[in-house]
C-alpha positions in Angstrom: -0.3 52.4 2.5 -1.3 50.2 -0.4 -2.6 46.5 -0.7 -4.9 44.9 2.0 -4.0 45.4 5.2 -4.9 41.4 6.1 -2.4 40.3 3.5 0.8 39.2 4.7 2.5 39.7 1.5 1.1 43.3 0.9 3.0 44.8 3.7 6.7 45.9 4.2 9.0 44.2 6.5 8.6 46.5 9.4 5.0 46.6 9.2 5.4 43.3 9.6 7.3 43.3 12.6 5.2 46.2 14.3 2.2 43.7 14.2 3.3 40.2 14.8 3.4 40.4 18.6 -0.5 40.6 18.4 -1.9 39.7 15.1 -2.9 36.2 14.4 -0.6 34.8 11.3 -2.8 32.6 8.9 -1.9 29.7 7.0 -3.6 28.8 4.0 -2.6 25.3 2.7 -4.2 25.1 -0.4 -3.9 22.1 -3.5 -3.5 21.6 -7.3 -5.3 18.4 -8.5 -8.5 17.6 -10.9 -12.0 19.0 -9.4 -13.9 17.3 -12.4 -14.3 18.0 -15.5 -16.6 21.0 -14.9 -14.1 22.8 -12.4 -10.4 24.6 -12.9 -7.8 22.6 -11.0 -7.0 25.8 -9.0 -10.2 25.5 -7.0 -8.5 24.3 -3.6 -5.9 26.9 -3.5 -8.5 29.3 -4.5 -11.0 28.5 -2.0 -8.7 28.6 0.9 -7.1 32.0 -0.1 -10.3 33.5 -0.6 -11.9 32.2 2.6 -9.0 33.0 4.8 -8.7 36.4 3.5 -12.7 36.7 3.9 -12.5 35.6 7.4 -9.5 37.7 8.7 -11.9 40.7 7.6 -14.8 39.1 9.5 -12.6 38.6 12.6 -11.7 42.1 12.5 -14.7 43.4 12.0 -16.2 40.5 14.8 -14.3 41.0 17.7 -11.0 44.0 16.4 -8.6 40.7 15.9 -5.9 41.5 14.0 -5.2 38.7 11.3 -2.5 38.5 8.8 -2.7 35.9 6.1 -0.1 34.3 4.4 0.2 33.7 0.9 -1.3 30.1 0.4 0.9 26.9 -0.5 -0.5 25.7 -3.8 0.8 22.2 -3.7 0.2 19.8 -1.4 -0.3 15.2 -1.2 -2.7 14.9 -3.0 -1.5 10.8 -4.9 -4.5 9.6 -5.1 -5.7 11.6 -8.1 -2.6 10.9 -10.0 -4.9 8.1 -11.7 -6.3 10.9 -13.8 -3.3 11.5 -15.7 -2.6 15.3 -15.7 -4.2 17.9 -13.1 -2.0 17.7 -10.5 0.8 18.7 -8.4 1.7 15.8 -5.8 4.1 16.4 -2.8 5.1 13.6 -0.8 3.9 13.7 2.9 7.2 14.3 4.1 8.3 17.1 2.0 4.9 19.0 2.4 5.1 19.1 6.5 8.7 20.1 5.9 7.6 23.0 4.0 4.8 23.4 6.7 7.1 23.7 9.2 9.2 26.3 8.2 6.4 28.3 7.6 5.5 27.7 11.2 8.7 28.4 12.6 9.5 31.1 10.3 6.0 33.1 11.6 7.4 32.4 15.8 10.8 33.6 14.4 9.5 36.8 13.4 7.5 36.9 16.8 4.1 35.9 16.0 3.0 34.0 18.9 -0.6 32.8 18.1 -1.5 30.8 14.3 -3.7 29.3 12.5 -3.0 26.4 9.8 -6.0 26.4 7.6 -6.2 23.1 5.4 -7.4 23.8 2.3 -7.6 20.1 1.4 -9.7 17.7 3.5 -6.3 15.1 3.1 -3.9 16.9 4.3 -2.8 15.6 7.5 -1.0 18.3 9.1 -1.3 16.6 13.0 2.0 15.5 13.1 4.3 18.1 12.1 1.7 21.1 13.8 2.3 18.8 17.1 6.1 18.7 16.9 6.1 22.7 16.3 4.4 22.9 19.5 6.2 20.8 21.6 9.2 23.0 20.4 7.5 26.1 20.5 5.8 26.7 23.7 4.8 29.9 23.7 3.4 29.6 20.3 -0.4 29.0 20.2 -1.1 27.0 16.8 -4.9 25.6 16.3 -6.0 23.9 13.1 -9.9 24.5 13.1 -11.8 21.2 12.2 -13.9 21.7 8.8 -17.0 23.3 9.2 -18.5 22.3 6.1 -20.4 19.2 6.8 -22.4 20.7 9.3 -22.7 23.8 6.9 -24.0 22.1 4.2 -26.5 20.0 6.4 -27.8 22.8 7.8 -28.6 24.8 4.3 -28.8 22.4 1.8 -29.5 18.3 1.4 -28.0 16.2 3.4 -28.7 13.3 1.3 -27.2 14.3 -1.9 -23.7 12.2 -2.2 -20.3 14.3 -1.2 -16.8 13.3 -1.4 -14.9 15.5 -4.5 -16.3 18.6 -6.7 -19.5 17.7 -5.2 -22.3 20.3 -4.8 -20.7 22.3 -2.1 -17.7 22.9 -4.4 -19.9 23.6 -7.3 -22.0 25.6 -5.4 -19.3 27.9 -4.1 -17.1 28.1 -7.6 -21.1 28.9 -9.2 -20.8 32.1 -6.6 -16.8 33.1 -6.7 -15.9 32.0 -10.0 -19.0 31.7 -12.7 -16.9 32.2 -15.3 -14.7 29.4 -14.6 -17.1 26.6 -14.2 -18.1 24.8 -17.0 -21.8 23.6 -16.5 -22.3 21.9 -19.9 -20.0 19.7 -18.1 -21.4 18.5 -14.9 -21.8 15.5 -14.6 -23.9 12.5 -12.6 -22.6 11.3 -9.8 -20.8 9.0 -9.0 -19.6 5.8 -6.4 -18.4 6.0 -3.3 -14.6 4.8 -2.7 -13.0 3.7 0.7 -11.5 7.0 2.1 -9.3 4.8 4.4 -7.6 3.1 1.7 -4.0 3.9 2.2 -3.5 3.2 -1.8 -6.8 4.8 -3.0 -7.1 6.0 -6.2 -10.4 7.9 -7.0 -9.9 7.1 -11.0 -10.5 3.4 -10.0 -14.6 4.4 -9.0 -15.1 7.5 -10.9 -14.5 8.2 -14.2 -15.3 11.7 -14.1 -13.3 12.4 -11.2 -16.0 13.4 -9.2 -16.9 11.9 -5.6 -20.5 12.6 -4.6 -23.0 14.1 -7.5 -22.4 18.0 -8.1 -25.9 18.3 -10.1 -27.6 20.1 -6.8 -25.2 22.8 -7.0 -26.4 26.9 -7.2 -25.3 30.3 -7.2 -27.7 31.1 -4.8 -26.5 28.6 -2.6 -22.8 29.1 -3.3 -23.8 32.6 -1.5 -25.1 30.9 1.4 -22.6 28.4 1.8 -19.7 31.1 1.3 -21.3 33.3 4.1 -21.4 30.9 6.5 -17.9 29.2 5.7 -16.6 32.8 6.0 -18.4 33.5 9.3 -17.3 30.1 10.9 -13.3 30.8 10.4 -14.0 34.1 11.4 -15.2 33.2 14.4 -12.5 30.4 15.0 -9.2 32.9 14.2 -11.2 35.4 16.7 -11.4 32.7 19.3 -8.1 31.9 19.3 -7.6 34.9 21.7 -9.8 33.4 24.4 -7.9 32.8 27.0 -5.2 34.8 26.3 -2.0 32.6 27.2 0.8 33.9 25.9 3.1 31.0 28.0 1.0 27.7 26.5 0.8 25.6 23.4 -2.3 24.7 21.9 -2.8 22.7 19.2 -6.8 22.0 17.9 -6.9 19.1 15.9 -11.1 18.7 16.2 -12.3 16.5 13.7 -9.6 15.6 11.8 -10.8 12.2 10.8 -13.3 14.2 8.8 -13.5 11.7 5.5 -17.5 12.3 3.3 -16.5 14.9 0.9 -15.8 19.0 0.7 -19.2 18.7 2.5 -17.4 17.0 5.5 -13.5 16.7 3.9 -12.5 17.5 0.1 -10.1 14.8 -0.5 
């Protein structure tokens, strides 16, 4: 057999099949928009690909849980960097869940019964549509883990230093996955703070950088240590999701989703 055995998209069709009925399926929602002018604007979509894949290992190795993840969505809302002018790839709210939800109901066709919808993107609101999969899919257990980062970061680095969009924590982690793609010369100061609750908000109208927070605190060395412990918290969350095992109830975890204060609390 070739290709990882965690990856959805490396298997055949009957290995597929053979596994669903106890693996946990994975869904990585990642994002295309500007990170800055110091980071690629893949980082999103990266980030969340990488880290599911990471922790689908971890969980196996954790607790024997069986985790398949999906190839991860690239594209997601993501209007209120369109101020910036090119970086991005916006899909309206409506189209994005729709997309979500065939995902989701493509996985319980194929007889998964227990998933996880990993938001890549601290402003994708997935609430709604997860909740009306469940309602129609009862014997489908979907959770979407709150962010762990805030509490991550607070615990390992400075909670003082300003978060809210390729801010340290994102620095920090591309300094330790990707080196080669960020360019330091080109960090900048930080910036002001803009009214996550805004329904119009436009981060180009308080930044002019494009960064929320101030990324200068970032580190390979910390990178590492953020990673690890980003990796061994959704580890831990796709392991739990066996316990109690209820095949015959919906659950849907929405903990924390009104997580606005950066990729240190919610990377909008």
């Amino acid at each position: 057999m070739t290709g990882a055995l965690h990856e959805y998209e490396s298997l055949t069709y009957e290995e597929i099949a053979a596994r669903a009925p106890s693996a946990v399926a994975v869904v990585p929602l990642g994002c295309t928009e500007q990170q800055g002018p110091h980071l690629p604007v893949g980082f999103d979509t990266w980030f969340a690909a990488a880290l599911c894949c990471a922790a689908a290992v971890g969980a196996r190795d954790r607790s024997d849980t069986d985790a398949l993840v999906l190839p991860v969505l690239p594209y997601g809302p993501t209007p209120e960097h369109r101020g910036f002018g090119s970086g991005y790839v916006d899909l309206p709210q409506p189209l994005h869940e729709a997309v979500v939800e065939a995902a989701l109901v493509s996985l319980a066709e194929q007889g998964f019964r227990r998933i996880i919808v990993w938001r890549g993107c601290g402003g994708h609101r997935v609430e709604d549509v997860v909740s009306r999969f469940a309602a129609d899919h009862p014997r489908v257990r979907v959770v979407v883990p709150a962010w762990p980062f805030h509490d991550i970061w607070c615990r390992i680095a400075d909670p003082r230093v300003p978060a809210g969009h390729a801010d340290s924590f994102t620095t920090s982690i591309a300094l330790h996955l990707w080196p080669e793609h960020v360019r330091v010369d080109r960090i900048p100061g930080p910036s002001g703070e803009p009214d996550w609750d805004d329904p119009k908000l436009d981060l180009a109208a308080v930044s002019s950088t494009g960064v929320i927070g101030d990324p200068r605190h970032g580190s390979p060395e910390l990178g590492r240590r953020l990673w690890e412990e980003a990796v061994s918290s959704l580890a831990e969350a796709i392991a739990r999701i066996d316990e109690p095992r209820t095949a015959n109830r919906s659950s849907v975890a929405m903990n924390d989703l009104d997580d606005h204060g950066g990729s240190m609390g919610a990377d909008r």
